[in-house]
C-alpha distance (Angstrom), angle and dihedral (degrees) to the residues before:
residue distance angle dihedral
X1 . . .
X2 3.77 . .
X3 3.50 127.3 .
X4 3.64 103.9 -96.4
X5 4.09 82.1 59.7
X6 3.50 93.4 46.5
X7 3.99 102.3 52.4
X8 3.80 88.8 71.8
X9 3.53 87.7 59.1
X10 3.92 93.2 47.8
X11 3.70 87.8 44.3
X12 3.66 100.0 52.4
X13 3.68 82.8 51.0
X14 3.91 98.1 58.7
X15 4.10 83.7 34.2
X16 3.65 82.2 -150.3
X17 3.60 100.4 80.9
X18 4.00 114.5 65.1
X19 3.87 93.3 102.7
X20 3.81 92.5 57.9
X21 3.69 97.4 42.5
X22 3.48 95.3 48.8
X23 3.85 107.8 44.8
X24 3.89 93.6 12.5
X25 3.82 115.2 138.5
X26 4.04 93.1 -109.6
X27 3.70 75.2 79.7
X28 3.31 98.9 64.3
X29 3.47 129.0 118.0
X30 3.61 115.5 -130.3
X31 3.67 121.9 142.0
X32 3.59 110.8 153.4
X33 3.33 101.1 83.3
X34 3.70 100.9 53.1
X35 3.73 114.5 102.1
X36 4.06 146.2 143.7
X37 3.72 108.7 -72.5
X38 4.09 108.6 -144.2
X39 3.98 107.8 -116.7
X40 3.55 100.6 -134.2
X41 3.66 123.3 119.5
X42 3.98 117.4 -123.4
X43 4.03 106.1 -121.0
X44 3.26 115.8 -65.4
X45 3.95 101.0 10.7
X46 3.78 142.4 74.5
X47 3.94 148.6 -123.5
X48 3.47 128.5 -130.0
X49 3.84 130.6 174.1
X50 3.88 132.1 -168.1
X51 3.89 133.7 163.6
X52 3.91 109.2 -149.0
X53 3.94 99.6 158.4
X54 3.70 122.0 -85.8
X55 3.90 107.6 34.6
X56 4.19 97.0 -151.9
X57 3.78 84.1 68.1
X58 3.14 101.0 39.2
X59 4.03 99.4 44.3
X60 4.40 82.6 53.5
X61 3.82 92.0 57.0
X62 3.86 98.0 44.3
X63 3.82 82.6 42.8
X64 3.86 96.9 55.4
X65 4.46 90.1 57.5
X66 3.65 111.1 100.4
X67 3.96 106.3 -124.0
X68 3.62 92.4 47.2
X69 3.84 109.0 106.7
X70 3.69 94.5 179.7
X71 4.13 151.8 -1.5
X72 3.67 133.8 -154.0
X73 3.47 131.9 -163.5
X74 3.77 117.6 -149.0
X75 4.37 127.9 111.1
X76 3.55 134.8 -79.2
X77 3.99 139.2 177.3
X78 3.88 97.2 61.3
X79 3.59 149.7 106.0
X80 3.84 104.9 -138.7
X81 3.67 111.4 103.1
X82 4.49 116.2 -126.2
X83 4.02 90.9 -4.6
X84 3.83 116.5 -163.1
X85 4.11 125.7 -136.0
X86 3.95 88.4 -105.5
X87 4.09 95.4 40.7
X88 3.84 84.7 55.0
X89 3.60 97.6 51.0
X90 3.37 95.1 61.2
X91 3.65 93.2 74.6
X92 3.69 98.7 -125.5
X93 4.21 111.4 100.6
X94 3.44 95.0 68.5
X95 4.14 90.7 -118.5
X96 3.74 129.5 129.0
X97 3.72 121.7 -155.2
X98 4.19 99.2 -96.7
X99 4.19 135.8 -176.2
X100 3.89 108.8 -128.6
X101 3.67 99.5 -152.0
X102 3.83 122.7 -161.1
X103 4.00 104.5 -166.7
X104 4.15 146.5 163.1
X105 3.71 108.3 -105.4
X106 3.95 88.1 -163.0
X107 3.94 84.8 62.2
X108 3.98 96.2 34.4
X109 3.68 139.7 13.6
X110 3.88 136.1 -133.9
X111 4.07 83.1 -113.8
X112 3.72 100.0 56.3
X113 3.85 93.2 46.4
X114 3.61 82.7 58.2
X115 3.61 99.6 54.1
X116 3.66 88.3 37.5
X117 3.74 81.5 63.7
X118 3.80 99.1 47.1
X119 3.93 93.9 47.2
X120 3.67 85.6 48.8
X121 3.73 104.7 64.8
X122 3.79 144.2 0.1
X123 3.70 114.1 -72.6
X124 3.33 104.1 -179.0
X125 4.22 99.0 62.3
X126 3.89 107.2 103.1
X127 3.67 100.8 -133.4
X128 3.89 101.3 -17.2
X129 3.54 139.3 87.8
X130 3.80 102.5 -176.5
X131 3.48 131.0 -58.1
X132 4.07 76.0 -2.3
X133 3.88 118.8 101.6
X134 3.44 130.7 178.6
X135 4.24 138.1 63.7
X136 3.67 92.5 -84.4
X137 3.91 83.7 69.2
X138 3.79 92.1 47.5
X139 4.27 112.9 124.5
X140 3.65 108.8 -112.2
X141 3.22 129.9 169.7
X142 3.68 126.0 -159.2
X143 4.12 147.9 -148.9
X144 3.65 134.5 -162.9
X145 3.95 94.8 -173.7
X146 3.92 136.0 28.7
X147 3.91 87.4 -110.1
X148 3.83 90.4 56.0
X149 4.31 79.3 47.7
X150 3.20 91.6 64.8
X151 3.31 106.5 35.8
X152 3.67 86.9 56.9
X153 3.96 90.3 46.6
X154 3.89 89.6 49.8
X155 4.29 97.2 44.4
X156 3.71 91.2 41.5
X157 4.24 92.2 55.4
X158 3.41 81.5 49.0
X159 3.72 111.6 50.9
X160 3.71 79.8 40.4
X161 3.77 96.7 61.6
X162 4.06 97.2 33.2
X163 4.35 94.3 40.9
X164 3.25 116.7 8.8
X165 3.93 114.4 43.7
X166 3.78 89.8 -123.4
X167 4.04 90.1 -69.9
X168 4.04 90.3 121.2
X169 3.72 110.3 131.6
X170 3.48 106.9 175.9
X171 3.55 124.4 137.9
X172 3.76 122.3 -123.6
X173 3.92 112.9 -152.1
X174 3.99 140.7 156.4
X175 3.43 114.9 -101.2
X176 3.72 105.2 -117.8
X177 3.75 100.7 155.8
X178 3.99 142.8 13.2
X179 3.41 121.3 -171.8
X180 4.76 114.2 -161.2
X181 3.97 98.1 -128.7
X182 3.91 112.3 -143.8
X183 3.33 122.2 -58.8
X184 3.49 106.3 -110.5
X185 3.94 83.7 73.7
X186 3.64 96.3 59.7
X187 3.48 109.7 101.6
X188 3.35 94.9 -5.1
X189 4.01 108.1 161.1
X190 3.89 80.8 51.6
X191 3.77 100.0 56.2
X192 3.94 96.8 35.6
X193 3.86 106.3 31.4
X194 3.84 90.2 150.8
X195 4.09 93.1 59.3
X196 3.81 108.6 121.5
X197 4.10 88.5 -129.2
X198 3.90 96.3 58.0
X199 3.79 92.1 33.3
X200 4.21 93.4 60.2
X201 4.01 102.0 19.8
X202 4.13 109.2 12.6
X203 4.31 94.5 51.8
X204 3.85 98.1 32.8
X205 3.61 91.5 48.7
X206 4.15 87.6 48.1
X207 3.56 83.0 48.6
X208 3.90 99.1 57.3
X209 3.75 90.3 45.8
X210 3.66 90.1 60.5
X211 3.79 97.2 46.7
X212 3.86 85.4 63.4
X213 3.69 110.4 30.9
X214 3.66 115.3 97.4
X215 3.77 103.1 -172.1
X216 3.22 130.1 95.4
X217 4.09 118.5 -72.7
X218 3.73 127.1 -164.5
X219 4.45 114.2 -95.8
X220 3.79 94.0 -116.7
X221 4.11 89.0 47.1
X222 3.97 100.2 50.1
């Protein structure tokens, strides 16, 4: 069950909601503007990528870390060439919905973006995050180098001894292409704070992050 079936579900639950789940602008169809995003790191800065269900959550956390200049929604982990929103959500390219994050690595490491990402959501869910079902919400959690392998190899064994009782099933992959999804889901929770998704699973799941991360966050994100 993805999440465009599952907001009718939520909605019926706040009864408030139909109207935005049916003719909200998740909806929307909007394809030309989704395309591969080069992997290369401006001077000075670096990319990271990881898939931990619903992107418009997922791009807020990452985006509330100082050192991170910048997050993009768009998918990762498949084999379809220039997916769309609705072609993903049919389960069948192989992609899961994934940040693309461009950071400073004198203000933040590889390793704390990674347990950034495991505070941040459930990693132990086979293909769901939620009310959201499906392999595009599936945790992944990708590398660009063998360093960022094993850093990954070595944080995951860890959070899986100390947090999870060694039920983790994330996947850990190379990063070998990341496609920008639409625009209207960039920045999403900022632009539509009122939509019944955000407001019961997108902001209480921000929430929960915060109650247990002990890094630093950005002023406007605490």
């Amino acid at each position: 069950m993805n999440r465009l079936k599952s907001l009718p579900f939520i909605c019926l639950s706040l009864a408030l909601g139909a109207v935005a789940c049916t003719n909200g602008t998740h909806q929307k169809q909007d394809t030309a503007d989704v395309r591969i995003v080069p992997l290369a790191a401006p001077q000075n800065r670096a990319v990271a990528a990881f898939a931990a269900g619903c992107f418009w959550c997922t791009e807020e956390i990452f985006e509330a870390l100082p050192g991170v200049d910048s997050v993009v929604s768009g998918y990762a982990g498949g084999t379809v060439p220039n997916p769309t929103y609705e072609l993903v959500n049919t389960e069948t390219t192989g992609h899961a919905e994934t940040v693309l994050i461009y950071y400073d690595p004198t203000q933040i490491n590889y390793e704390e973006l990674v347990r950034v990402f495991y505070l941040s959501h459930d990693p132990t869910t086979l293909n769901r995050q939620g009310p959201d079902r499906g392999s595009s919400y599936r945790s992944i959690l990708f590398y660009n180098s063998e360093e960022e392998k094993q850093s990954a190899e070595s944080i995951t064994q860890q959070m899986n001894t100390e947090r999870f009782d060694g039920k983790i099933v994330t996947e850990i992959s190379p990063l070998k292409a990341f496609y920008r999804a639409e625009g209207y889901h960039q920045d999403y929770i900022e632009h539509n704070p009122g939509n019944p998704y955000v407001q019961s699973v997108s902001i209480p799941r921000f929430e929960r992050f915060k109650e247990i991360y002990t890094g630093k966050l950005r002023e406007d994100k605490k």
